[in-house]
PDB file of N, CA, C and O in Angstrom:
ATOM      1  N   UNK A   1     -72.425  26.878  66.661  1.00  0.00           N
ATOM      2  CA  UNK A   1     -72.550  26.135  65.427  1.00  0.00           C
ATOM      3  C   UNK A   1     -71.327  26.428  64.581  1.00  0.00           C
ATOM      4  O   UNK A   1     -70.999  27.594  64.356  1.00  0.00           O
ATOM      5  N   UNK A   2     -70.700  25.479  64.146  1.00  0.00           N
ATOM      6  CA  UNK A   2     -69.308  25.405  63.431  1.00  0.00           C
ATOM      7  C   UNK A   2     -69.893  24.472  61.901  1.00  0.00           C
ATOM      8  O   UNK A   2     -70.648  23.500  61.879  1.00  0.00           O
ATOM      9  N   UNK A   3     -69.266  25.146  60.791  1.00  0.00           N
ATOM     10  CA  UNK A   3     -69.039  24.203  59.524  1.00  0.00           C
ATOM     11  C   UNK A   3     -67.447  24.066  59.248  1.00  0.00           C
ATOM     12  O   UNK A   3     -66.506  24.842  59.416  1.00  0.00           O
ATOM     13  N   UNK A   4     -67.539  22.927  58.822  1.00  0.00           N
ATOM     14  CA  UNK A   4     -65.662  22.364  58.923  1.00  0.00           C
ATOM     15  C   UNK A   4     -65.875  21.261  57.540  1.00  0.00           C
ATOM     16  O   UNK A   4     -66.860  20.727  57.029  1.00  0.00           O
ATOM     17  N   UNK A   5     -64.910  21.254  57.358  1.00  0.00           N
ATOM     18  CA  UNK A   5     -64.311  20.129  56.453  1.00  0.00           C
ATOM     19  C   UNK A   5     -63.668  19.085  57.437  1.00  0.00           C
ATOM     20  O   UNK A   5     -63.076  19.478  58.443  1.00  0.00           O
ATOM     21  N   UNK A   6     -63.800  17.680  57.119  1.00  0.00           N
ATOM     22  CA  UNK A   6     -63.239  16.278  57.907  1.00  0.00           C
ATOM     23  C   UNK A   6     -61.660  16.877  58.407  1.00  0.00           C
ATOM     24  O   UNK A   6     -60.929  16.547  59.341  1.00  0.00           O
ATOM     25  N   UNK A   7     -61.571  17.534  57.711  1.00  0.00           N
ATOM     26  CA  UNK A   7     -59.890  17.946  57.877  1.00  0.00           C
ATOM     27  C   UNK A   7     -59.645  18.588  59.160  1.00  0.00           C
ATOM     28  O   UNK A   7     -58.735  18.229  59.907  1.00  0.00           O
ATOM     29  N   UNK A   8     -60.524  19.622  59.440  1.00  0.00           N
ATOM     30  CA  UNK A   8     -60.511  20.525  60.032  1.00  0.00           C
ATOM     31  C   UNK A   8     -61.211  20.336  61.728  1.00  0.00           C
ATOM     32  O   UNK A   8     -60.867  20.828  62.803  1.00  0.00           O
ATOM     33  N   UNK A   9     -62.231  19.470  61.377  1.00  0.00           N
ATOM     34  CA  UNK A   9     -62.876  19.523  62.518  1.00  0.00           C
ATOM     35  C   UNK A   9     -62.921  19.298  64.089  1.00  0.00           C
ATOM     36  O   UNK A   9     -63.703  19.655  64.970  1.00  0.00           O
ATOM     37  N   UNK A  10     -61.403  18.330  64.056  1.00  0.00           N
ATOM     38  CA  UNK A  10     -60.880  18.423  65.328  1.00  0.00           C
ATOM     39  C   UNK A  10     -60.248  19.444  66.255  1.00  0.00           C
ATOM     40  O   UNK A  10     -60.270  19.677  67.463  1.00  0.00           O
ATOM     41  N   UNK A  11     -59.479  20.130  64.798  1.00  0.00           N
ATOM     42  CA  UNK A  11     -58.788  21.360  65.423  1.00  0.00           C
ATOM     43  C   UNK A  11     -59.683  22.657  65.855  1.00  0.00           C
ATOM     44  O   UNK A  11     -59.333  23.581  66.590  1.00  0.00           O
ATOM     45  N   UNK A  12     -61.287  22.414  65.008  1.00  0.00           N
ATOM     46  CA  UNK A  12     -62.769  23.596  65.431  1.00  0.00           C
ATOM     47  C   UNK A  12     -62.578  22.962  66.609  1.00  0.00           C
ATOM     48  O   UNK A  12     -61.908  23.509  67.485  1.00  0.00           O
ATOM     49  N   UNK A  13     -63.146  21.706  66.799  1.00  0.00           N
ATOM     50  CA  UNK A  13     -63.226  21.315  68.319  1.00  0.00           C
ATOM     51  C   UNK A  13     -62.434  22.036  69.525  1.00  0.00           C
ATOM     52  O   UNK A  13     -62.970  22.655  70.444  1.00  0.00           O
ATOM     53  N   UNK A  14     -61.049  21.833  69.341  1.00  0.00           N
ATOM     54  CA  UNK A  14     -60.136  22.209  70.213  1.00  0.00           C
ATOM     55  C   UNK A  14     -59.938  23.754  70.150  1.00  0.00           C
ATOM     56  O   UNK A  14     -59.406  24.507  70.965  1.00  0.00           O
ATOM     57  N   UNK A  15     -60.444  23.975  69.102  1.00  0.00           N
ATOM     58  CA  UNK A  15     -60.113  25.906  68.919  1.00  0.00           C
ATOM     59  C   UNK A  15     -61.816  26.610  70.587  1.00  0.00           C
ATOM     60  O   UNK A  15     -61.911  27.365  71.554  1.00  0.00           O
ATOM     61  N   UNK A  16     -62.739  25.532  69.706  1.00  0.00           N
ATOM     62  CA  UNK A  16     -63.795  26.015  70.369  1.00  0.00           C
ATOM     63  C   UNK A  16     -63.598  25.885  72.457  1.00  0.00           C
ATOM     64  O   UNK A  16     -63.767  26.741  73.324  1.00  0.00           O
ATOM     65  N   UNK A  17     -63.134  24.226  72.555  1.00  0.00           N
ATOM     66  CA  UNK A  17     -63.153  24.300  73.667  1.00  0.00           C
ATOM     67  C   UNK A  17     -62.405  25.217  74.610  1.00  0.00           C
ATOM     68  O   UNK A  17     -62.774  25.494  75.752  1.00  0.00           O
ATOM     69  N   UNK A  18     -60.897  25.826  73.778  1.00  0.00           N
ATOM     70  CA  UNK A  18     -60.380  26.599  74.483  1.00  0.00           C
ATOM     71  C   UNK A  18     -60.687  27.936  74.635  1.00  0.00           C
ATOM     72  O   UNK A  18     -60.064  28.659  75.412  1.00  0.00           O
ATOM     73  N   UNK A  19     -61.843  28.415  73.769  1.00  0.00           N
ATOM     74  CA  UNK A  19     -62.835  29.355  74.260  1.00  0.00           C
ATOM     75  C   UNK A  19     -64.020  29.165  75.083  1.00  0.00           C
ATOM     76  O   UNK A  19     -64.982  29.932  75.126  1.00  0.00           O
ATOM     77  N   UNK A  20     -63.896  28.251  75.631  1.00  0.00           N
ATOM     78  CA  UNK A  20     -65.146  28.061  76.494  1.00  0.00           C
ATOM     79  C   UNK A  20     -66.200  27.185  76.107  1.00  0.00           C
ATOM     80  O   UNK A  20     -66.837  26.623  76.998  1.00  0.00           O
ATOM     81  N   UNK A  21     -66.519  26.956  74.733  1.00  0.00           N
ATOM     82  CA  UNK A  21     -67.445  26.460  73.985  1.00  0.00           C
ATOM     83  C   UNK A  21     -67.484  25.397  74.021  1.00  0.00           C
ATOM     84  O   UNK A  21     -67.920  25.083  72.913  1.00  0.00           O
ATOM     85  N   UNK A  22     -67.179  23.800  75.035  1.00  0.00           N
ATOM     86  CA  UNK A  22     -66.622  22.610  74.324  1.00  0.00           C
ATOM     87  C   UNK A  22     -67.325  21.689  73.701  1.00  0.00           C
ATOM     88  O   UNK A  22     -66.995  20.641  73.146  1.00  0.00           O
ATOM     89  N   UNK A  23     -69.029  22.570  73.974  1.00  0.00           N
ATOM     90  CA  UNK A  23     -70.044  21.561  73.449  1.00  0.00           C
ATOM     91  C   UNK A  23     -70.956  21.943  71.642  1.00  0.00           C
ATOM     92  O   UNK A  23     -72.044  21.500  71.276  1.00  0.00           O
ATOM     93  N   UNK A  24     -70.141  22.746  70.975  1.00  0.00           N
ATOM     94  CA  UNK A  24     -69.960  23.406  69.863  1.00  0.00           C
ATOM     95  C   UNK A  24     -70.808  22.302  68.925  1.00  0.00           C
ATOM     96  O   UNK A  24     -70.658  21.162  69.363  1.00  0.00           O
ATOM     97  N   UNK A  25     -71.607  22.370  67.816  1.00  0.00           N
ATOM     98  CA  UNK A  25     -72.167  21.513  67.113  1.00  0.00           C
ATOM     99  C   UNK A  25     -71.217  21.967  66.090  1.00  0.00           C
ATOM    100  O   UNK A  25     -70.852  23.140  66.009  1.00  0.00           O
ATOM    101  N   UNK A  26     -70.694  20.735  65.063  1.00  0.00           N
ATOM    102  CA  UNK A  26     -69.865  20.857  64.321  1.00  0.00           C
ATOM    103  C   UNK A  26     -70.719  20.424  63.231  1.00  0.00           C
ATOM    104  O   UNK A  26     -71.237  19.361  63.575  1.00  0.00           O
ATOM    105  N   UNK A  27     -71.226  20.882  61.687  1.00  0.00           N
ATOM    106  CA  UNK A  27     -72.027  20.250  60.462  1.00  0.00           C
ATOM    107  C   UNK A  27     -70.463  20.185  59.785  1.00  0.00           C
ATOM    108  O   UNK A  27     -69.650  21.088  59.589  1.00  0.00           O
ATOM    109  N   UNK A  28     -70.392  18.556  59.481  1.00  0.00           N
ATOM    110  CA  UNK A  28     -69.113  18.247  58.774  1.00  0.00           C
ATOM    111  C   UNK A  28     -69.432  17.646  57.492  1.00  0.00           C
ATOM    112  O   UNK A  28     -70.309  16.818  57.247  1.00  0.00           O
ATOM    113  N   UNK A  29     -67.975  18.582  56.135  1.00  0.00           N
ATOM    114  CA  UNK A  29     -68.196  17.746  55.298  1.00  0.00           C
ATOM    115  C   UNK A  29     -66.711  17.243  54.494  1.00  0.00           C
ATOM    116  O   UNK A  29     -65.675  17.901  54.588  1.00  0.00           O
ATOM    117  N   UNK A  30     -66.785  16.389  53.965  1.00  0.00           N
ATOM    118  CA  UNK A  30     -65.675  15.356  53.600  1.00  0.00           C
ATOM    119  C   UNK A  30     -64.918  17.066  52.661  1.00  0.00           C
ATOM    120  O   UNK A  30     -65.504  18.038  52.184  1.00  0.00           O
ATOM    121  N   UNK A  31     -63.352  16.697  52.766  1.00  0.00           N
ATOM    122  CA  UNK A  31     -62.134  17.626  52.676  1.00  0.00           C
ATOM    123  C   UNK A  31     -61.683  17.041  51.236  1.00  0.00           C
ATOM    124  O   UNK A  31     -61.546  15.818  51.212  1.00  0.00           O
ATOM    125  N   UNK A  32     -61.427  17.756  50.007  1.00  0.00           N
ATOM    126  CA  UNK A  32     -61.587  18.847  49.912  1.00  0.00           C
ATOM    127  C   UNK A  32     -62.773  19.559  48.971  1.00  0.00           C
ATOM    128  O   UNK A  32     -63.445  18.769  48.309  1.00  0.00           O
ATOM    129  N   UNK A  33     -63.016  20.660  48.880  1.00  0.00           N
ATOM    130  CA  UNK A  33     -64.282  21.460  48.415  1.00  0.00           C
ATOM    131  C   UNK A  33     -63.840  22.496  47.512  1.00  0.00           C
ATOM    132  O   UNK A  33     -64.641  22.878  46.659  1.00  0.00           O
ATOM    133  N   UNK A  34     -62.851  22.938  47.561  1.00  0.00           N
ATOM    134  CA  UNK A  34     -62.284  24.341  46.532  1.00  0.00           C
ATOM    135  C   UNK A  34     -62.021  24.083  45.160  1.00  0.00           C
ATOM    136  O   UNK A  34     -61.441  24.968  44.530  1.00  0.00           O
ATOM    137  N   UNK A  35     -62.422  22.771  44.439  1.00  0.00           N
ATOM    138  CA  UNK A  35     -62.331  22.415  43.387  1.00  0.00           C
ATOM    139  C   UNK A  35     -64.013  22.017  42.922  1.00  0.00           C
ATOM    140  O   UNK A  35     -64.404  22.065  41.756  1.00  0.00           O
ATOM    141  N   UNK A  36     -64.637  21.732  43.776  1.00  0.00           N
ATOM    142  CA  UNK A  36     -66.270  21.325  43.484  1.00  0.00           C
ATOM    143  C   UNK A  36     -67.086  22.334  42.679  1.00  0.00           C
ATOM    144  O   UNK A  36     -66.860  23.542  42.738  1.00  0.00           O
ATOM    145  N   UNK A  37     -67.721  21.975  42.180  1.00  0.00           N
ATOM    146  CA  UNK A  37     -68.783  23.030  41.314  1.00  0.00           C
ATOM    147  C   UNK A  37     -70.000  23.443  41.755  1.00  0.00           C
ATOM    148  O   UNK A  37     -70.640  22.633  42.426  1.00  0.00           O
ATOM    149  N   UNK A  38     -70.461  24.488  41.542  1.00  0.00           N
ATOM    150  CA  UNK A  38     -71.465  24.991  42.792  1.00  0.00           C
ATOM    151  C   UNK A  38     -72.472  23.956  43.113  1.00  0.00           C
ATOM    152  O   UNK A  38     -72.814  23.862  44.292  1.00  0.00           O
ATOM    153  N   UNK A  39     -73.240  22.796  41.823  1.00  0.00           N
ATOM    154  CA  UNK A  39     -73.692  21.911  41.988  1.00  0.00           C
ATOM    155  C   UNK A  39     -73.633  20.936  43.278  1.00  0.00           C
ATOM    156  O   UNK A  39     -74.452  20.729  44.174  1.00  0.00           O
ATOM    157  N   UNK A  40     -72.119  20.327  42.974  1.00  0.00           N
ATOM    158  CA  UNK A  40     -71.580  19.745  44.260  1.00  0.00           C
ATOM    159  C   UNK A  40     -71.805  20.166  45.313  1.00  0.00           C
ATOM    160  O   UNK A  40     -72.468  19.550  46.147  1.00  0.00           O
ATOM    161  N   UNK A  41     -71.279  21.355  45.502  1.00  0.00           N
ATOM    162  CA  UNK A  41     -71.187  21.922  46.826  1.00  0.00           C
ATOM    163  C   UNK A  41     -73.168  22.505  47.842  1.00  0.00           C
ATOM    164  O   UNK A  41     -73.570  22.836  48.957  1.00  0.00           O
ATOM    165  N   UNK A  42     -73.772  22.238  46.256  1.00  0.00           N
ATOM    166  CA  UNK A  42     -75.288  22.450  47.021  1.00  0.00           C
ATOM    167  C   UNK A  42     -75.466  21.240  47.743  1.00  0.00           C
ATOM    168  O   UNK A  42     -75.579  21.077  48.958  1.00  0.00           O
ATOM    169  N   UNK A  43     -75.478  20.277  46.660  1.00  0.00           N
ATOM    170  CA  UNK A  43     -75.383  18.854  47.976  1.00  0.00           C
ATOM    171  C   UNK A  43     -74.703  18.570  48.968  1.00  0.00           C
ATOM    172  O   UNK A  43     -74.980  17.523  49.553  1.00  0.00           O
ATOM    173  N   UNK A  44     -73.797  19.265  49.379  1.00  0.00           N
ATOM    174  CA  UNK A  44     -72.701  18.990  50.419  1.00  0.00           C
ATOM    175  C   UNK A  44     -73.644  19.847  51.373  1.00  0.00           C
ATOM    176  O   UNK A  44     -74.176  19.241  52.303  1.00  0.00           O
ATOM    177  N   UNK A  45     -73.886  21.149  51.226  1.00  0.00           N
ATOM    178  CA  UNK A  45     -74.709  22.067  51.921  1.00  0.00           C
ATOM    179  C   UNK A  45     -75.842  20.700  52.741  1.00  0.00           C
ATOM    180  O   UNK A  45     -75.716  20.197  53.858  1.00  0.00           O
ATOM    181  N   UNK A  46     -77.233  20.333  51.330  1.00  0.00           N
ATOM    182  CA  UNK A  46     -78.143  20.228  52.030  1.00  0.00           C
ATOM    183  C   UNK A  46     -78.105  18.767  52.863  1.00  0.00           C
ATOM    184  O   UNK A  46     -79.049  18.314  53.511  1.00  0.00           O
ATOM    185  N   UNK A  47     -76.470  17.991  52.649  1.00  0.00           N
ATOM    186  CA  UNK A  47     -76.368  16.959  53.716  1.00  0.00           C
ATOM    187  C   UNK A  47     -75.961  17.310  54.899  1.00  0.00           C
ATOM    188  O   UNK A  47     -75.739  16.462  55.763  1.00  0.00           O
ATOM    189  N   UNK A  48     -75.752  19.059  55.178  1.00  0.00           N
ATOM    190  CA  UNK A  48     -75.547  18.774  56.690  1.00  0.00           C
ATOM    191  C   UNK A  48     -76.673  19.971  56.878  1.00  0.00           C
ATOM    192  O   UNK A  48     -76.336  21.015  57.438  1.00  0.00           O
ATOM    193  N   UNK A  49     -77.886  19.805  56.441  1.00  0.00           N
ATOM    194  CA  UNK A  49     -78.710  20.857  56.607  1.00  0.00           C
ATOM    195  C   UNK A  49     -79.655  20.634  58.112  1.00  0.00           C
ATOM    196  O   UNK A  49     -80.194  21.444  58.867  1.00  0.00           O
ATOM    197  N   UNK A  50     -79.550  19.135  58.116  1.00  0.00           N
ATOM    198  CA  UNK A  50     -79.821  18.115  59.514  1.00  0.00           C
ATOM    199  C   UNK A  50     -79.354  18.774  61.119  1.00  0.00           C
ATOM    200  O   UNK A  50     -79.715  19.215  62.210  1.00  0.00           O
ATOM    201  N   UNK A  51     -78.292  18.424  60.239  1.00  0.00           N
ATOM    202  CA  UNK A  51     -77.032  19.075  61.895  1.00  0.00           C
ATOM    203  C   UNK A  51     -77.084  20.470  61.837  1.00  0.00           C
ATOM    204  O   UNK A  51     -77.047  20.959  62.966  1.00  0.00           O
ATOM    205  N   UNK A  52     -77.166  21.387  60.826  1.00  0.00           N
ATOM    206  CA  UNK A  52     -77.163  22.814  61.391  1.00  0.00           C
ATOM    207  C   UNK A  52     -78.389  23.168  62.014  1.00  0.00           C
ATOM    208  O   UNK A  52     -78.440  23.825  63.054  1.00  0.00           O
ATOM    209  N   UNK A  53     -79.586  22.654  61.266  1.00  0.00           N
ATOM    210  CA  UNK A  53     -80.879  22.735  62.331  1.00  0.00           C
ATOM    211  C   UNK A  53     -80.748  22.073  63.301  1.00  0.00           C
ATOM    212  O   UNK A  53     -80.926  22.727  64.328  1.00  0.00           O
ATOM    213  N   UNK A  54     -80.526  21.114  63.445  1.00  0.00           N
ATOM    214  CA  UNK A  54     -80.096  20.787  65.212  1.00  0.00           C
ATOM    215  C   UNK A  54     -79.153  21.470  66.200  1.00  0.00           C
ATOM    216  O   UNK A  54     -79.473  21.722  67.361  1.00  0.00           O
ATOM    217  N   UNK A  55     -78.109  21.719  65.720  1.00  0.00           N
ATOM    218  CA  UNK A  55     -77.467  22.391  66.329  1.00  0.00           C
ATOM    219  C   UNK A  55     -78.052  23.812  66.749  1.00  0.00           C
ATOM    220  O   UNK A  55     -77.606  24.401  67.734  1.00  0.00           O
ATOM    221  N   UNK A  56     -79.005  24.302  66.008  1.00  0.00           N
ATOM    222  CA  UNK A  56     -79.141  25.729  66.253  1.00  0.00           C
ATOM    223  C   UNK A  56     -80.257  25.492  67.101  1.00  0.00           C
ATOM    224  O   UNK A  56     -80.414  26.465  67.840  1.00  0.00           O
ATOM    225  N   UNK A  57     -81.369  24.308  67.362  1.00  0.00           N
ATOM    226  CA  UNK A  57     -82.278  23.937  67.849  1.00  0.00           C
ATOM    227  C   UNK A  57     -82.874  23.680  69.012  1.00  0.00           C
ATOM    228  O   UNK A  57     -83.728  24.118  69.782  1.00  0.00           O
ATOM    229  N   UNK A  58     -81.728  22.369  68.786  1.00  0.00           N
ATOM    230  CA  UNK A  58     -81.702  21.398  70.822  1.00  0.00           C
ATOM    231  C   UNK A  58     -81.540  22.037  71.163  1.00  0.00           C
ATOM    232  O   UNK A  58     -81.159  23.117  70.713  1.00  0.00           O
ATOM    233  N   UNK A  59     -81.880  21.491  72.772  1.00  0.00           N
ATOM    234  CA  UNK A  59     -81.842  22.211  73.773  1.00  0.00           C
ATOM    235  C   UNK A  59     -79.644  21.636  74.610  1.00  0.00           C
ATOM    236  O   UNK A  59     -78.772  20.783  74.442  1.00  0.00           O
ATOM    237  N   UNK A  60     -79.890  22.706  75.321  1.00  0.00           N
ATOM    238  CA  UNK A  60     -78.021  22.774  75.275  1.00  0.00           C
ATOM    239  C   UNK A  60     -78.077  21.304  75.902  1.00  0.00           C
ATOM    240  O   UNK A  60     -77.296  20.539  75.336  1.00  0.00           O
ATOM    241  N   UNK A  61     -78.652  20.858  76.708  1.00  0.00           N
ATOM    242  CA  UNK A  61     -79.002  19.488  77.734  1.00  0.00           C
ATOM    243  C   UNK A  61     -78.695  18.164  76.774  1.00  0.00           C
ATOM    244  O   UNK A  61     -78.539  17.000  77.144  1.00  0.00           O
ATOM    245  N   UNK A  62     -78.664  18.604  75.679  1.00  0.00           N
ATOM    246  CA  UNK A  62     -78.933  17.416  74.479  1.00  0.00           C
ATOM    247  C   UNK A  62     -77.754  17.286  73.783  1.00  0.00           C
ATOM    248  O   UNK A  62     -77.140  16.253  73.516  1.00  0.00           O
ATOM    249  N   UNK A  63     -77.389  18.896  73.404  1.00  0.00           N
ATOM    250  CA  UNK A  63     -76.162  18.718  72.754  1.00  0.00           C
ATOM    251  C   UNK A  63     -74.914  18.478  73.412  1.00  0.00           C
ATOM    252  O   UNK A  63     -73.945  17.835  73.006  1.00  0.00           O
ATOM    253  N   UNK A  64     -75.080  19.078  74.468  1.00  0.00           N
ATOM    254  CA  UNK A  64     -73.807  18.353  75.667  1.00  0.00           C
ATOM    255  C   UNK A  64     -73.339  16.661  75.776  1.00  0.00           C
ATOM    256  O   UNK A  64     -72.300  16.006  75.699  1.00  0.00           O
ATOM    257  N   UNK A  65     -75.173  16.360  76.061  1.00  0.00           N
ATOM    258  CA  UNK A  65     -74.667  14.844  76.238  1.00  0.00           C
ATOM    259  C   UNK A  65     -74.627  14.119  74.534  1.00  0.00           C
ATOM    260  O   UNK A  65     -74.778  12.900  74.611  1.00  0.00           O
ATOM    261  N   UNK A  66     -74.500  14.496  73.424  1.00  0.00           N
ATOM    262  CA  UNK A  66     -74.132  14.181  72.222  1.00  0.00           C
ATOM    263  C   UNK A  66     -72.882  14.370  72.172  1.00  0.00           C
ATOM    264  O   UNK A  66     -72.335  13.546  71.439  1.00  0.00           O
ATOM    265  N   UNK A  67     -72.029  15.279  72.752  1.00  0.00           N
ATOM    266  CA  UNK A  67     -71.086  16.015  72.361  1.00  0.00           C
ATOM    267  C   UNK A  67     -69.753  15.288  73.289  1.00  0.00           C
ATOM    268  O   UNK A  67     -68.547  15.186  73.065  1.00  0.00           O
ATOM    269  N   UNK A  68     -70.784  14.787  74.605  1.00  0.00           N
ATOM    270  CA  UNK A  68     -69.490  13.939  75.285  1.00  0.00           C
ATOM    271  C   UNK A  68     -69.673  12.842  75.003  1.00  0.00           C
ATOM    272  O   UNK A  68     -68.655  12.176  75.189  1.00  0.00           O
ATOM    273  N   UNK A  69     -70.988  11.941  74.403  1.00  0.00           N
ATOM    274  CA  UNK A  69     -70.599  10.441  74.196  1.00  0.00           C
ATOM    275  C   UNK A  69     -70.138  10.445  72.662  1.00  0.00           C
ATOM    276  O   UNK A  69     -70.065   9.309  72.193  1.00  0.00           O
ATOM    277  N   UNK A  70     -69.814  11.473  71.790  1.00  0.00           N
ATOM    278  CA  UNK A  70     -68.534  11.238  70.376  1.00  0.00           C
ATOM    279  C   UNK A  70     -67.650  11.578  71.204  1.00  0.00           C
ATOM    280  O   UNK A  70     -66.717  10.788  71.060  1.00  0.00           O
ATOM    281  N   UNK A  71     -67.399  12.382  72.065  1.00  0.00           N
ATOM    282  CA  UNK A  71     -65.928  12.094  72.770  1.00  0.00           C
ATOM    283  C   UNK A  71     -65.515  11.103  73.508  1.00  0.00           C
ATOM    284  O   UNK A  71     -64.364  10.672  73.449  1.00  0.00           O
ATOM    285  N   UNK A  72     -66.341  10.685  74.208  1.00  0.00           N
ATOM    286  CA  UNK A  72     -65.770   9.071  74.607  1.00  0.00           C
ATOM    287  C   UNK A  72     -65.548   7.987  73.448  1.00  0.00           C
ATOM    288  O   UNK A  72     -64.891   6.973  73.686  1.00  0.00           O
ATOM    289  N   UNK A  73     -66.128   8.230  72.155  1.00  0.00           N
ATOM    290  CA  UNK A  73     -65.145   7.416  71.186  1.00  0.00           C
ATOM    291  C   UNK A  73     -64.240   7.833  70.242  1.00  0.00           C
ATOM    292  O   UNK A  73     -63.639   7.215  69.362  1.00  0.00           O
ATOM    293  N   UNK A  74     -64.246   9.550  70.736  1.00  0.00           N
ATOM    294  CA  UNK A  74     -62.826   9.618  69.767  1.00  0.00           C
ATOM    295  C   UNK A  74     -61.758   9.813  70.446  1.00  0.00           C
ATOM    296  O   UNK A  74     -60.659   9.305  70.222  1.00  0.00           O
ATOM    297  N   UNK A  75     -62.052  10.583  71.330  1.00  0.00           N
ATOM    298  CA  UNK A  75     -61.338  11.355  72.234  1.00  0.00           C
ATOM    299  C   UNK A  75     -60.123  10.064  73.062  1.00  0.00           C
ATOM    300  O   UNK A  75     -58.942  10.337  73.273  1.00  0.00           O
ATOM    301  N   UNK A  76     -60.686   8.877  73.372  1.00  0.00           N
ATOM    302  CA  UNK A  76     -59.646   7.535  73.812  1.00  0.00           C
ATOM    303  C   UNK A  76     -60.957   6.230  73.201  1.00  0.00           C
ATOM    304  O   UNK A  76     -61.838   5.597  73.782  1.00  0.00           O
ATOM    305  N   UNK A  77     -60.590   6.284  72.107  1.00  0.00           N
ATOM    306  CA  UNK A  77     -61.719   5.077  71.974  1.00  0.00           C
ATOM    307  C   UNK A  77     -61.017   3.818  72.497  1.00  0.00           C
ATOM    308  O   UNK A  77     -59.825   3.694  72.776  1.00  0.00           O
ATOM    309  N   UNK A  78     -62.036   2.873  72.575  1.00  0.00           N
ATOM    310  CA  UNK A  78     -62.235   1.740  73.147  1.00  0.00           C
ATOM    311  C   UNK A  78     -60.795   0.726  72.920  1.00  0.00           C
ATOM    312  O   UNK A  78     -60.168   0.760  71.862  1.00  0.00           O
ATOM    313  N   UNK A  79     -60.475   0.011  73.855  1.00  0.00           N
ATOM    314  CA  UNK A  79     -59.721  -1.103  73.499  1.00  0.00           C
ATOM    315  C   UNK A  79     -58.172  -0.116  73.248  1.00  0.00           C
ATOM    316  O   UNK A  79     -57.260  -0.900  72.984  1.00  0.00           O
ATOM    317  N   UNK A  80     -57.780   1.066  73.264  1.00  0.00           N
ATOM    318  CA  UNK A  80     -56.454   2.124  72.579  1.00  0.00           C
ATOM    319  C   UNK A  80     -56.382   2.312  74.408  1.00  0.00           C
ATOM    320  O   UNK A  80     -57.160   2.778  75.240  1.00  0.00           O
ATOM    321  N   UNK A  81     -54.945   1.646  74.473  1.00  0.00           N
ATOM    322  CA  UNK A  81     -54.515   1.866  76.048  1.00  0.00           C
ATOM    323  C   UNK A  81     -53.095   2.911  75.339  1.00  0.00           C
ATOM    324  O   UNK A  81     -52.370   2.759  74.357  1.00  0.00           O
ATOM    325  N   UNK A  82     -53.208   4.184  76.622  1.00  0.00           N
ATOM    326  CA  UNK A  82     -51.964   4.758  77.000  1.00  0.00           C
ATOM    327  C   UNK A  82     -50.751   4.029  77.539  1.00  0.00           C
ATOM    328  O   UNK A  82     -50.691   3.179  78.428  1.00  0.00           O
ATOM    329  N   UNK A  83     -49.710   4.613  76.720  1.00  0.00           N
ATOM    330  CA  UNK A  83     -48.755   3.970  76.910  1.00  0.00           C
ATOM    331  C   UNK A  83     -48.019   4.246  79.191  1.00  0.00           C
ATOM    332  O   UNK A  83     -48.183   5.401  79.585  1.00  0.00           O
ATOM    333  N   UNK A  84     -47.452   3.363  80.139  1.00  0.00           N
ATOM    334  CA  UNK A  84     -47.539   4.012  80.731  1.00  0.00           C
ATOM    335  C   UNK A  84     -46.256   5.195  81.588  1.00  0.00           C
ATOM    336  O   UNK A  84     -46.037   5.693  82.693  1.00  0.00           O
ATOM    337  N   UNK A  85     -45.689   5.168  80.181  1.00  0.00           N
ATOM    338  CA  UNK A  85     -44.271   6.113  80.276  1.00  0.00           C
ATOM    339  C   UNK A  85     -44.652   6.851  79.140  1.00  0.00           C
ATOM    340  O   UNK A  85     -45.295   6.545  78.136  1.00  0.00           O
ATOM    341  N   UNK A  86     -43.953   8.201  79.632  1.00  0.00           N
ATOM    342  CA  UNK A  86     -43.878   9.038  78.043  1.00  0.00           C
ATOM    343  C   UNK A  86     -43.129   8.760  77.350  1.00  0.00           C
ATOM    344  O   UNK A  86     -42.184   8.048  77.689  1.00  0.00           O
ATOM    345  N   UNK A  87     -43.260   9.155  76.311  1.00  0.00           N
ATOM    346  CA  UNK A  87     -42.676   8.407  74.804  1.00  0.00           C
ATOM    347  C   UNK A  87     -41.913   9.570  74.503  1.00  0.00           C
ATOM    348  O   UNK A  87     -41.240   9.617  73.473  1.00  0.00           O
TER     349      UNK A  87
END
C-alpha cells in the first residue's frame, strides 16, 4: 500500500516494481498538499479511505488483475503507436 500525490505516483509505481512489488495499491491524491489546511487535507485523507481499505483487503488475485488492466491503459494506451526507429 503506497500514498502518493498525482505527481508522484508513477515514479511509486516504478520505484515499487523494481523491488519486486509491481502490483502495489497506490491511494492517490491531486499534487500539491503542503499549502492545504488540516481541514483540506482531512478530505483528501477520507477520499482515498476507499482504496486504502482495499488495498489492504483484496485478495492479491484481484489486485493484480486491477493493477494490469490500468496498465494496459497507461502503460501504451490505445490508438499511441511506437515509433519504429529510435528517436
Amino acid at each position: 500500500m503506497m500514498i502518493s500525490t498525482d505527481t508522484f505516483t508513477n515514479f511509486g509505481r516504478r520505484q515499487a516494481s523494481l523491488k519486486k512489488l509491481p502490483y502495489v495499491v497506490i491511494a492517490e491524491t491531486p499534487n500539491p498538499i503542503r499549502q492545504l489546511d488540516e481541514g483540506t487535507l482531512r478530505q483528501r485523507a477520507k477520499g482515498m479511505l476507499d482504496t486504502i481499505i482495499w488495498g489492504l483487503t483484496a485478495p492479491a488475485e484481484a489486485i493484480q488483475k486491477h493493477n494490469q488492466e490500468l496498465a494496459s491503459k497507461t502503460v501504451r494506451p490505445a490508438g499511441i503507436v511506437r515509433a519504429s526507429h529510435p528517436v
